[in-house]
LUMNUMAR-576767 format. One record per atom (N, C-alpha, C, O): atom name; x, z, y; residue in one letter. Coordinates in nm, 2 decimals. Layout:
<rs>
{'CA' {X Z Y} 'a'};
...
</rs>
This chain:
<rs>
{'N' {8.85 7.03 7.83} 'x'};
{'CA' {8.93 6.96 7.93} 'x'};
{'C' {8.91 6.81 7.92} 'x'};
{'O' {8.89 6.76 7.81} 'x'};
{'N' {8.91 6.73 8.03} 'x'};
{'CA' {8.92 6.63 8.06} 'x'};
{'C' {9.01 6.54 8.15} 'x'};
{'O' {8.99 6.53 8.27} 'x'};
{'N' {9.14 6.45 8.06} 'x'};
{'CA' {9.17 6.41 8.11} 'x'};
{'C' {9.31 6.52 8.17} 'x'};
{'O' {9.40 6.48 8.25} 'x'};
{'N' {9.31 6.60 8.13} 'x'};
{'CA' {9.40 6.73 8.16} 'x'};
{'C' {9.33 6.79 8.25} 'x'};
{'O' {9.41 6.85 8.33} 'x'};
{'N' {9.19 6.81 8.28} 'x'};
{'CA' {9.17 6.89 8.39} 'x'};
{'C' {9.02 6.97 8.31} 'x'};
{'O' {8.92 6.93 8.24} 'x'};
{'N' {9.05 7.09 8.36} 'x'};
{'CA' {8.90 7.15 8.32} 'x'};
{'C' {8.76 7.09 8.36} 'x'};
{'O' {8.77 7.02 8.46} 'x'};
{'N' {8.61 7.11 8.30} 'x'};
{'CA' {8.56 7.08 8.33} 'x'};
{'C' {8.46 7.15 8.40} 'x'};
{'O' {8.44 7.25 8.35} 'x'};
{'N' {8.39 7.13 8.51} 'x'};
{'CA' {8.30 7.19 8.60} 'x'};
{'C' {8.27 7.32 8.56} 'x'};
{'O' {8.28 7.41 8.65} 'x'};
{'N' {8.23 7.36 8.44} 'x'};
{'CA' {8.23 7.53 8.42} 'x'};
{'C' {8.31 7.58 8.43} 'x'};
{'O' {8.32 7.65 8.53} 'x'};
{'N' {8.42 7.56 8.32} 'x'};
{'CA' {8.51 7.63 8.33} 'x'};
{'C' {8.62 7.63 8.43} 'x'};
{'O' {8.72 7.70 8.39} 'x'};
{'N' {8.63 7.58 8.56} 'x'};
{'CA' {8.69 7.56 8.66} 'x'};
{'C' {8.58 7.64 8.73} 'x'};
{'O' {8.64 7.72 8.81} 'x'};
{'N' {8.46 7.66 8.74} 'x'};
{'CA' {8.35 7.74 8.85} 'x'};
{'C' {8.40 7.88 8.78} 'x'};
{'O' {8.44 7.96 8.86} 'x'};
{'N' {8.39 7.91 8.63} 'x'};
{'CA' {8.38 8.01 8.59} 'x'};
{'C' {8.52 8.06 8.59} 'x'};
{'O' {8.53 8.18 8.55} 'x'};
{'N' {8.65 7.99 8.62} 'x'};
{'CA' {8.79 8.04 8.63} 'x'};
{'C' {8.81 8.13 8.84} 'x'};
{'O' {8.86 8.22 8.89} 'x'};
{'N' {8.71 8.01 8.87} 'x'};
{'CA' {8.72 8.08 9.05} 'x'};
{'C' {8.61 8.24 8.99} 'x'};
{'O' {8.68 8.34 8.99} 'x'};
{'N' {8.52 8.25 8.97} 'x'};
{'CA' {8.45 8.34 8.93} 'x'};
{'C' {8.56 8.47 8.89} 'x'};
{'O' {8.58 8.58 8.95} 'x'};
{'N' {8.64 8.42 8.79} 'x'};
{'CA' {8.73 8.51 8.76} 'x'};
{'C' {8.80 8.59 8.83} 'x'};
{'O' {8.81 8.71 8.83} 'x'};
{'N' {8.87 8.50 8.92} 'x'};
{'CA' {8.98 8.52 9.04} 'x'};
{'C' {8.89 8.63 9.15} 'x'};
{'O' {8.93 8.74 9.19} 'x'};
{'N' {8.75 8.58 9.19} 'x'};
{'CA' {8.69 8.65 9.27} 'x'};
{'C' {8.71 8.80 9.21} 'x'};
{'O' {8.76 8.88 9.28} 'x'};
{'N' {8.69 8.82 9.11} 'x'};
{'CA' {8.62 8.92 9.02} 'x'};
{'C' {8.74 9.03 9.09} 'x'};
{'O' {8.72 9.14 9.15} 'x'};
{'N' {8.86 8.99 9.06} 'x'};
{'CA' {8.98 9.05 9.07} 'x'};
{'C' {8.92 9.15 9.21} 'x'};
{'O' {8.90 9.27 9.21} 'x'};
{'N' {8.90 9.07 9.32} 'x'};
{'CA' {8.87 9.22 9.41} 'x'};
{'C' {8.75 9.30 9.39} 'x'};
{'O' {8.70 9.38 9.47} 'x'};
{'N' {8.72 9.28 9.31} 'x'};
{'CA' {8.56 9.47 9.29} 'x'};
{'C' {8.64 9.56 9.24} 'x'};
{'O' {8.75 9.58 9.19} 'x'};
{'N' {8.56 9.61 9.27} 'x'};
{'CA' {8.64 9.79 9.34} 'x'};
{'C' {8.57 9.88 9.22} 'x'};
{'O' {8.60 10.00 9.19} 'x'};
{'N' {8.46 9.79 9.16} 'x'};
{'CA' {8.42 9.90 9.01} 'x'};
{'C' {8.50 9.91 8.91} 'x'};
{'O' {8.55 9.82 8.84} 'x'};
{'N' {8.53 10.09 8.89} 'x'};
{'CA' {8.66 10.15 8.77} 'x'};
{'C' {8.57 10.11 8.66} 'x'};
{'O' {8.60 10.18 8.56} 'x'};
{'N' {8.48 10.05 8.64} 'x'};
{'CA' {8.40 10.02 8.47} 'x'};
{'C' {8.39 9.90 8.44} 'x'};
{'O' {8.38 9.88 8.32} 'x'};
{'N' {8.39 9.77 8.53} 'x'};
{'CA' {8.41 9.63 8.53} 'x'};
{'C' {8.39 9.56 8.64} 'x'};
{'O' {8.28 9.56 8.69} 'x'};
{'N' {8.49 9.50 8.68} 'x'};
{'CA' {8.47 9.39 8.78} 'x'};
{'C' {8.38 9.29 8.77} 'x'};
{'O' {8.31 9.31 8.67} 'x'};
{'N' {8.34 9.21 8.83} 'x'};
{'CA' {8.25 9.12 8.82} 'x'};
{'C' {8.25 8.99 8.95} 'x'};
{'O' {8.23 9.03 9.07} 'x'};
{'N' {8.26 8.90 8.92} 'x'};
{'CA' {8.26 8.77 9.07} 'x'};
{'C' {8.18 8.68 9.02} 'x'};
{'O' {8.17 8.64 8.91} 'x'};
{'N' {8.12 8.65 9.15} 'x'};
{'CA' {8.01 8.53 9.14} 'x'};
{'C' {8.04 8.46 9.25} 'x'};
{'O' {8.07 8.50 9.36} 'x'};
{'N' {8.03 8.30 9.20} 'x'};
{'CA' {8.04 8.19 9.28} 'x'};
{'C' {7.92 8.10 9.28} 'x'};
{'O' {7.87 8.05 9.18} 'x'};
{'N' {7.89 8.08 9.40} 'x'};
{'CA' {7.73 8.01 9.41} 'x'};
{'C' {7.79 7.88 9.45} 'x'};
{'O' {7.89 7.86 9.51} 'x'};
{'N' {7.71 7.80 9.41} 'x'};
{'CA' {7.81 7.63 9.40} 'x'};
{'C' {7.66 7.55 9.43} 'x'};
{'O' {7.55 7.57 9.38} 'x'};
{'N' {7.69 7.45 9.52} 'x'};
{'CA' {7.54 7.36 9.54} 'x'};
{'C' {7.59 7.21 9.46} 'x'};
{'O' {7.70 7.16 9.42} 'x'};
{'N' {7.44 7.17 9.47} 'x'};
{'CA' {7.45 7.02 9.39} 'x'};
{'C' {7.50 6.96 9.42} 'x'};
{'O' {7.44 6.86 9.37} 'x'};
{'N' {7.61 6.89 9.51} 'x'};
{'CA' {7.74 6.86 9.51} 'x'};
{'C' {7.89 6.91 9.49} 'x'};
{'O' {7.99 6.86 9.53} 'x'};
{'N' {7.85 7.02 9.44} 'x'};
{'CA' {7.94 7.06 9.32} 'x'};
{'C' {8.06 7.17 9.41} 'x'};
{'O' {8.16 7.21 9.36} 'x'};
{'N' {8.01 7.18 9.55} 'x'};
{'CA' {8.09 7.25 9.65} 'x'};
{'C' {8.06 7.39 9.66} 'x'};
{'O' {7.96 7.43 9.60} 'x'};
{'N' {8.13 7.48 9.72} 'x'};
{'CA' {8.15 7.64 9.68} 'x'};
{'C' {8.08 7.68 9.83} 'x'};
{'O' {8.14 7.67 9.94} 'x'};
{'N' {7.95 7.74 9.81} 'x'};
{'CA' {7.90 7.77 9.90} 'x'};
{'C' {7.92 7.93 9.93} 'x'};
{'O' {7.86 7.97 10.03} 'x'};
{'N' {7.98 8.02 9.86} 'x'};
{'CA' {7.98 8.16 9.86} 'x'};
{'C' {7.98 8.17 9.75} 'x'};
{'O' {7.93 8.10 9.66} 'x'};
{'N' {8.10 8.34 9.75} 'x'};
{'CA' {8.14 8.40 9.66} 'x'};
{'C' {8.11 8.57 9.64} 'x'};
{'O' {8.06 8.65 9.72} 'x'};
{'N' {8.14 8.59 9.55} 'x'};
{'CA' {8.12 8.77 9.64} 'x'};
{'C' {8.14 8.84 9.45} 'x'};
{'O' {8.14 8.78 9.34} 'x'};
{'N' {8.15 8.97 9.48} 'x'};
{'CA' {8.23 9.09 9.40} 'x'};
{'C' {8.18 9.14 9.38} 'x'};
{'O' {8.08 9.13 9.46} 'x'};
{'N' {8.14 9.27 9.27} 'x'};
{'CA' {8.07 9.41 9.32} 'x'};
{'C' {8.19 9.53 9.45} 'x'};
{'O' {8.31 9.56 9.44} 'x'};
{'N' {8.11 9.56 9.52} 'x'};
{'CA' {8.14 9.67 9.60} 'x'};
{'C' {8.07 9.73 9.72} 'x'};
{'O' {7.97 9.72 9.79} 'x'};
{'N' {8.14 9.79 9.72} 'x'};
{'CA' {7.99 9.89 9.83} 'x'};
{'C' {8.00 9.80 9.94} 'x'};
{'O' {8.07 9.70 9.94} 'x'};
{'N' {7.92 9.84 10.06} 'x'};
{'CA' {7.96 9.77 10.22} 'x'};
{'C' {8.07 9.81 10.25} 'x'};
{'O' {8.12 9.92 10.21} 'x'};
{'N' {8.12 9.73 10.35} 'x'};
{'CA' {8.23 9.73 10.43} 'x'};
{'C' {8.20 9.87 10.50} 'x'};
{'O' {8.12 9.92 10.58} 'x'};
{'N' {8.32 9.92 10.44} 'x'};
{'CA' {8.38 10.04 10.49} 'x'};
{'C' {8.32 10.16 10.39} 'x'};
{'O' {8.38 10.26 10.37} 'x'};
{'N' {8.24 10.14 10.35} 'x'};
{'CA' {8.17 10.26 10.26} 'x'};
{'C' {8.24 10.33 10.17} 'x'};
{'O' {8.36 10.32 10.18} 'x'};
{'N' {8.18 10.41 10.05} 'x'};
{'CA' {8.25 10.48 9.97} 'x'};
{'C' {8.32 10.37 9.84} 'x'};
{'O' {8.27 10.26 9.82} 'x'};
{'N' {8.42 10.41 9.79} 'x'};
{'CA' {8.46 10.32 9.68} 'x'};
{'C' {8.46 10.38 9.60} 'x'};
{'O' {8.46 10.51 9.61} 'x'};
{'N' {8.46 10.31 9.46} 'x'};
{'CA' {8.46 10.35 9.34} 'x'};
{'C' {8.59 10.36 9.28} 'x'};
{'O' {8.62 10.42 9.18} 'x'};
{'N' {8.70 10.29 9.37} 'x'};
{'CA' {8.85 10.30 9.33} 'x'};
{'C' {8.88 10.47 9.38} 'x'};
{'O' {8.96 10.54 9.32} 'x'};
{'N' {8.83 10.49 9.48} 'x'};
{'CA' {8.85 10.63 9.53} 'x'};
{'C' {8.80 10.72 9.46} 'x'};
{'O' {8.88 10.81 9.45} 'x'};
{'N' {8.71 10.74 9.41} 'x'};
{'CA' {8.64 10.82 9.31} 'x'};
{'C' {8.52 10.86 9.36} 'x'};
{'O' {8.49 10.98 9.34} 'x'};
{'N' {8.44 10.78 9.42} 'x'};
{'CA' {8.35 10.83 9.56} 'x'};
{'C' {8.23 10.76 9.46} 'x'};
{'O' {8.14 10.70 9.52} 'x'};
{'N' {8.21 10.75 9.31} 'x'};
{'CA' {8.08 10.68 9.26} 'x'};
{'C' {8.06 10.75 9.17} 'x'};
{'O' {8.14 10.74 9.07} 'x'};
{'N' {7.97 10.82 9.16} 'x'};
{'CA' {7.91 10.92 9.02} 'x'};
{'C' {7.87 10.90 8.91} 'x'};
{'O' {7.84 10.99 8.83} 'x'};
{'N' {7.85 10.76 8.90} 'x'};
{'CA' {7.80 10.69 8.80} 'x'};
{'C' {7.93 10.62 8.72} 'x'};
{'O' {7.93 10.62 8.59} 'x'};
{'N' {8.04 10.57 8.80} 'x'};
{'CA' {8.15 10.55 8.75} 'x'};
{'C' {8.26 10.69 8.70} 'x'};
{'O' {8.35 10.68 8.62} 'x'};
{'N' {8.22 10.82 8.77} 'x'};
{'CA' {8.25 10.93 8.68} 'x'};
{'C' {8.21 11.00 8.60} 'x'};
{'O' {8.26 11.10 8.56} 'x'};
{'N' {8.08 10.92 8.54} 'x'};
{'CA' {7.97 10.98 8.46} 'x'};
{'C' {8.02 10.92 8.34} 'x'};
{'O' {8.11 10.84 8.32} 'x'};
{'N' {7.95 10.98 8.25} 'x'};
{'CA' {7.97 10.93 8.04} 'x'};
{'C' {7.81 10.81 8.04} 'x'};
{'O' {7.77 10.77 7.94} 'x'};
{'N' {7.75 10.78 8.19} 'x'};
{'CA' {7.65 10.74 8.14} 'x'};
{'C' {7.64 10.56 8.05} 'x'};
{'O' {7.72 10.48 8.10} 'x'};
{'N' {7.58 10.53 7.96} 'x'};
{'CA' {7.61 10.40 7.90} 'x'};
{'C' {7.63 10.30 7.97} 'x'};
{'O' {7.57 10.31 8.07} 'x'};
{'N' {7.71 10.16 7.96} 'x'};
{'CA' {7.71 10.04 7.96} 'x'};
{'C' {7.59 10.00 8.05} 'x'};
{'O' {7.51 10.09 8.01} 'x'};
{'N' {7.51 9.92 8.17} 'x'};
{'CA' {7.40 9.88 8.15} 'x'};
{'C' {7.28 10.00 8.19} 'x'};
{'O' {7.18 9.93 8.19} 'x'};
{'N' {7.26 10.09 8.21} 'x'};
{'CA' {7.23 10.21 8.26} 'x'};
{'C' {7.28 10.30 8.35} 'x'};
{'O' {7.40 10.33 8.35} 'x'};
{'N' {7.19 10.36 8.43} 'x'};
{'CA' {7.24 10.45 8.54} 'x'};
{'C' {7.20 10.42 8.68} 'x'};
{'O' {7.17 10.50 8.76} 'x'};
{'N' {7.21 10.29 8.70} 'x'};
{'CA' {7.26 10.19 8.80} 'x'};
{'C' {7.21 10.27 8.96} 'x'};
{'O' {7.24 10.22 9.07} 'x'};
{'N' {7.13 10.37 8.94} 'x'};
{'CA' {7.05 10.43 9.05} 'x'};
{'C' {7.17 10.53 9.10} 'x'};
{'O' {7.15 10.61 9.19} 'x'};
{'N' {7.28 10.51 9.05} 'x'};
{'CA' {7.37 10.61 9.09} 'x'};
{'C' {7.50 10.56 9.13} 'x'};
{'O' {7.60 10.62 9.16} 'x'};
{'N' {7.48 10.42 9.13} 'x'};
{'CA' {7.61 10.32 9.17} 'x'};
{'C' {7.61 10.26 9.28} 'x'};
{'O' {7.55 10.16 9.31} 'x'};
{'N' {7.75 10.34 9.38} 'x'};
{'CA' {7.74 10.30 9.54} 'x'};
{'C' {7.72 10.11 9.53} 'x'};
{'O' {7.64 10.05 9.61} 'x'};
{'N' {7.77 10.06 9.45} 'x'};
{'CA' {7.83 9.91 9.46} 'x'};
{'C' {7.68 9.83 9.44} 'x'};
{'O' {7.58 9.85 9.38} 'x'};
{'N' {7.71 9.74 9.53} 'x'};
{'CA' {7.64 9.65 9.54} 'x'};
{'C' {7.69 9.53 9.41} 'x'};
{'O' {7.81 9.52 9.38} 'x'};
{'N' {7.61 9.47 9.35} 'x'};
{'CA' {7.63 9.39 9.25} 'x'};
{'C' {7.72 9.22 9.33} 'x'};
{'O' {7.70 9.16 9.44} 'x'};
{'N' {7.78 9.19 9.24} 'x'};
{'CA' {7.83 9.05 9.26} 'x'};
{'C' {7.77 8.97 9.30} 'x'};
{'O' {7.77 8.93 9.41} 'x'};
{'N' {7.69 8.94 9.20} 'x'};
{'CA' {7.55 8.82 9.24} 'x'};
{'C' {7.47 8.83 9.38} 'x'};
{'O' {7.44 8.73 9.44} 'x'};
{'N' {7.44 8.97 9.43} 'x'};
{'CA' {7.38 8.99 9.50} 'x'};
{'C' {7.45 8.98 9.69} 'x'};
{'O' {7.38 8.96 9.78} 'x'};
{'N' {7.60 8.98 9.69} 'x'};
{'CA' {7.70 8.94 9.72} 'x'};
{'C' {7.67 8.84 9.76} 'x'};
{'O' {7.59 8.83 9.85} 'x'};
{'N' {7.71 8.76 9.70} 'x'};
{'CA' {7.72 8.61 9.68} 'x'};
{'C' {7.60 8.55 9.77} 'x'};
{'O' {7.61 8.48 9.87} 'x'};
{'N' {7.51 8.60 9.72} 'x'};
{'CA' {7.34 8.55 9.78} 'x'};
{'C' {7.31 8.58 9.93} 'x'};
{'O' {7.23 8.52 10.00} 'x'};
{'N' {7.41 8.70 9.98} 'x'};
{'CA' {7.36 8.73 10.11} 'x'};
{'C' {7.46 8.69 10.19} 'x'};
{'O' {7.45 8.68 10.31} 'x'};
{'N' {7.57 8.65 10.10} 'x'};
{'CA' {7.74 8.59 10.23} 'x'};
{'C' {7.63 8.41 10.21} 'x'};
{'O' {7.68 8.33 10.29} 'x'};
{'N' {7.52 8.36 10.14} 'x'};
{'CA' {7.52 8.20 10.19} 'x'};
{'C' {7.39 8.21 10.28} 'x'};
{'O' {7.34 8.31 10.32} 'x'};
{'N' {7.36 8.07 10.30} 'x'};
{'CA' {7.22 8.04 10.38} 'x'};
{'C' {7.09 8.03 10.30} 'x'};
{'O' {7.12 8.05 10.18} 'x'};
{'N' {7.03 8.02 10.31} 'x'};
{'CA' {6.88 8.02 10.26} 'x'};
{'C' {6.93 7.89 10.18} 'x'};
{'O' {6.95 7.89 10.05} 'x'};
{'N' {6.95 7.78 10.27} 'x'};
{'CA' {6.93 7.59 10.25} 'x'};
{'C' {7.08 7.62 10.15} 'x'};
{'O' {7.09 7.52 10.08} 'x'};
{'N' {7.18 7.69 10.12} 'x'};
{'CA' {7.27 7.72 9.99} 'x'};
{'C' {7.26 7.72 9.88} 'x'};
{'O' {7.33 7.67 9.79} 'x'};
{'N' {7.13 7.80 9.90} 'x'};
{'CA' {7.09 7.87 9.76} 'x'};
{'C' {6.98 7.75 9.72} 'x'};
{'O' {6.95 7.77 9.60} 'x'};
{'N' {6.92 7.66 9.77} 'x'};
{'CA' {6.80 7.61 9.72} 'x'};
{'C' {6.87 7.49 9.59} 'x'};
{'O' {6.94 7.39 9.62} 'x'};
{'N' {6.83 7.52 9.48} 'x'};
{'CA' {6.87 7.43 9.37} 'x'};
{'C' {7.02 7.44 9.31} 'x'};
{'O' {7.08 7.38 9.21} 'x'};
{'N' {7.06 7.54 9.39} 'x'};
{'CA' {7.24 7.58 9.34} 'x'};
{'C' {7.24 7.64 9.20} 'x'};
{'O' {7.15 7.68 9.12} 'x'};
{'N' {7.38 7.65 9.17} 'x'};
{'CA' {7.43 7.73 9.03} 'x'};
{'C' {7.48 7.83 9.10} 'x'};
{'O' {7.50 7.83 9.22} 'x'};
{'N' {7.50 7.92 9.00} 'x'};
{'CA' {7.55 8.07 9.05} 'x'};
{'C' {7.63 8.10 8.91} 'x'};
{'O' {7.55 8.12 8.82} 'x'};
{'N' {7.77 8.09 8.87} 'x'};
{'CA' {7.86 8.15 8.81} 'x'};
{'C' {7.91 8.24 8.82} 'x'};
{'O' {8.00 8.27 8.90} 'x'};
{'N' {7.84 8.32 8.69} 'x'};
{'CA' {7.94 8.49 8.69} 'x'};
{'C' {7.99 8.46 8.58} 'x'};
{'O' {8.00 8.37 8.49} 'x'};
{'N' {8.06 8.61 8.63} 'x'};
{'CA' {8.18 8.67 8.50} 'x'};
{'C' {8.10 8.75 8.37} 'x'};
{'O' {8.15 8.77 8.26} 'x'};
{'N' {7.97 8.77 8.39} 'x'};
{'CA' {7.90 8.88 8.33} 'x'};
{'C' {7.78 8.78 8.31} 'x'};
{'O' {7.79 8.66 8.34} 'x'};
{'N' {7.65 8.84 8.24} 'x'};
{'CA' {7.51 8.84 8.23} 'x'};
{'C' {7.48 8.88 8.32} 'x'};
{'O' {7.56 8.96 8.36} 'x'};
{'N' {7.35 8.87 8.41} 'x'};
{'CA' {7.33 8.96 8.55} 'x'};
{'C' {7.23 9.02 8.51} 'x'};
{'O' {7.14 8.97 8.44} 'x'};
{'N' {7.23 9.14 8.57} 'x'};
{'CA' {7.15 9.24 8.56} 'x'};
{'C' {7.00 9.21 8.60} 'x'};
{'O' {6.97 9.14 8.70} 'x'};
{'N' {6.87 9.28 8.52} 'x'};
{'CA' {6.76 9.23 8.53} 'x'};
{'C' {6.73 9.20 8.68} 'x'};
{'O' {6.67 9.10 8.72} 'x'};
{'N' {6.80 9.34 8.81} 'x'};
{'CA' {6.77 9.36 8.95} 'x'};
{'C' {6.82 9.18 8.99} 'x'};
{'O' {6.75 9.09 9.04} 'x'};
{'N' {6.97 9.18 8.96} 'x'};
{'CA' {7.03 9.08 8.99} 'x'};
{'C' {6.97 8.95 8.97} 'x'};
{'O' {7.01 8.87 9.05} 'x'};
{'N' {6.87 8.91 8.87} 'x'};
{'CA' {6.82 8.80 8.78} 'x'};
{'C' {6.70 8.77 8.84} 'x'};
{'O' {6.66 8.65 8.83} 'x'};
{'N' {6.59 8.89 8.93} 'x'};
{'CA' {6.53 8.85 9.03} 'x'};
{'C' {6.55 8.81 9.16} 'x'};
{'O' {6.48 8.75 9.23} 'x'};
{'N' {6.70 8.87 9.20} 'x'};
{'CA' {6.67 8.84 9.36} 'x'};
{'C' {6.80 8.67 9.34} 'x'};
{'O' {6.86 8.63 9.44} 'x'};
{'N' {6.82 8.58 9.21} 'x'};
{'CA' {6.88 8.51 9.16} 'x'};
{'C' {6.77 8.37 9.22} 'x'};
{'O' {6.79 8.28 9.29} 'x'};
{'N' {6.66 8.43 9.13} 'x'};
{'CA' {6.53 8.33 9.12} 'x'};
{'C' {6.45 8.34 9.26} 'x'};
{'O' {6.40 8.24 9.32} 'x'};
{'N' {6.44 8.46 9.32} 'x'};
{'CA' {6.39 8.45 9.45} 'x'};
{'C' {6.51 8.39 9.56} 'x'};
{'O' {6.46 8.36 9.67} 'x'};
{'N' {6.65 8.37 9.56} 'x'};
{'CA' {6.67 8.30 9.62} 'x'};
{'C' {6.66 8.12 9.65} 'x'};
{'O' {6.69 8.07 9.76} 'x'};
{'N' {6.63 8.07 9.55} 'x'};
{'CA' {6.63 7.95 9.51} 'x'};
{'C' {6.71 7.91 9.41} 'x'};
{'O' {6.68 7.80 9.37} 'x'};
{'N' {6.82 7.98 9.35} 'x'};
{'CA' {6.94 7.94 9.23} 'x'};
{'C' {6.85 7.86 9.09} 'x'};
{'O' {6.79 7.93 9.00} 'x'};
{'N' {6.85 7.76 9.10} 'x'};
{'CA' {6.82 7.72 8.95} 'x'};
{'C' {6.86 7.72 8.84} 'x'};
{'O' {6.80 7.69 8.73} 'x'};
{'N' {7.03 7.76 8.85} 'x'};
{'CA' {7.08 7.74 8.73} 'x'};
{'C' {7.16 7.90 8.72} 'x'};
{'O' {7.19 7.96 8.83} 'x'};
{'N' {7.19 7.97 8.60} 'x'};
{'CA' {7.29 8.08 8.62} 'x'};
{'C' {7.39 8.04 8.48} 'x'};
{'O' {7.34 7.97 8.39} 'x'};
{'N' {7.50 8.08 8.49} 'x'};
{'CA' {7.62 8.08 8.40} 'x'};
{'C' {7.68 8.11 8.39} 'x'};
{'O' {7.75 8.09 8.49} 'x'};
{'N' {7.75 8.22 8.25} 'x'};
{'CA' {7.80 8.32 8.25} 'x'};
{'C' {7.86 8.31 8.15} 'x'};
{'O' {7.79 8.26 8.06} 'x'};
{'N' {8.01 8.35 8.12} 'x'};
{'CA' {8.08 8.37 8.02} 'x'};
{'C' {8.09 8.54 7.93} 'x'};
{'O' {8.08 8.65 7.99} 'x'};
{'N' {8.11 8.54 7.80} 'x'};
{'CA' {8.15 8.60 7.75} 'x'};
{'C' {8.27 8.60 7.65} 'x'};
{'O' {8.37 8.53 7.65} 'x'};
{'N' {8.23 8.71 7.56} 'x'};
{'CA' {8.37 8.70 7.42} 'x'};
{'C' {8.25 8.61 7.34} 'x'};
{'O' {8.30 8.64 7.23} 'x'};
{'N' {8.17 8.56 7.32} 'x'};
{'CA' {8.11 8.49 7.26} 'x'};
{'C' {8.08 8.30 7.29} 'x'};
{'O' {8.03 8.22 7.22} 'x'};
{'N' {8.13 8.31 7.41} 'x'};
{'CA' {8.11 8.11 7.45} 'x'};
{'C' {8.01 8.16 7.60} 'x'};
{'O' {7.97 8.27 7.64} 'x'};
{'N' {8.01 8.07 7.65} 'x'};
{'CA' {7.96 8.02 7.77} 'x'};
{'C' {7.80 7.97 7.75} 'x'};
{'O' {7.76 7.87 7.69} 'x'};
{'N' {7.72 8.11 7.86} 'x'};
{'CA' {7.57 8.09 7.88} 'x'};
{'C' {7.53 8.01 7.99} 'x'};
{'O' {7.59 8.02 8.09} 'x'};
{'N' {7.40 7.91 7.96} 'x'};
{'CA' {7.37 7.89 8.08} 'x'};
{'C' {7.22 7.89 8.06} 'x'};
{'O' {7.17 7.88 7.95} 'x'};
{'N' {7.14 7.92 8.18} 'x'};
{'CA' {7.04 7.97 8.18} 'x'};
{'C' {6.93 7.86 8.30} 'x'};
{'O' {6.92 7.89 8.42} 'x'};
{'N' {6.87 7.78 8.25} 'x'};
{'CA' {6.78 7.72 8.37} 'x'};
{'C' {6.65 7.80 8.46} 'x'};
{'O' {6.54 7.79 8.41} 'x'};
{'N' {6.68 7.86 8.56} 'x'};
{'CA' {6.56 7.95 8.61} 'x'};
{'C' {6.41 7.85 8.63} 'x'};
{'O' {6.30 7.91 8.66} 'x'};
</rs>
């Protein structure tokens, strides 16, 4: 904190949080906020399926009623990823040179279409301290 006020991460990665709260996956939430180099909130986004689709709060995801591990399966999960969210609610000219703050590490799928959008930077919290990652 600075000054009594958080600083740019942890203020990106507290809205990240709040997003998170609407995904609809019963195994972990997840929110991402894509922020450009003037430090403004260009798109946000959750994991969950498309609008209107099956939910996982309903029980409509086989992979969320499966035993399958952490991190695996993912070929069986209606939800669209957070990150991926995020990337398709901005513009092309959004994403060029922006940060993208999750709640999570993003998934390998997630970590290419990250770099192919233009995001240069990613940042992510854990129970271990706050990652950041220069693409």
């Amino acid at each position: 904190m600075t000054d009594g006020r958080p600083d740019w991460t942890f203020y990106f990665l507290g809205i990240a949080d709040a997003v998170a709260a609407r995904g609809d996956c019963l195994r972990c939430r997840v929110g991402a906020v894509l922020v450009g180099t003037d430090r403004r909130i260009r798109s946000t986004g959750y994991n969950g399926s498309y609008p209107g689709g099956p939910s996982c709060s309903r029980g409509e995801c086989s992979r969320c009623s499966s035993e399958v591990p952490s991190g695996t399966g993912y070929e069986d999960c209606i939800e669209v990823h957070a990150e991926a969210n995020a990337l398709l609610y901005a513009s092309w000219e959004d994403c060029q040179g922006s940060t993208l703050y999750v709640t999570r590490k993003p998934c390998k799928d997630c970590s290419k279409l990250i770099r192919a959008a233009g995001v240069v930077k990613v940042v992510w919290g854990d129970g271990l301290g706050i990652h950041k990652v220069i693409l």
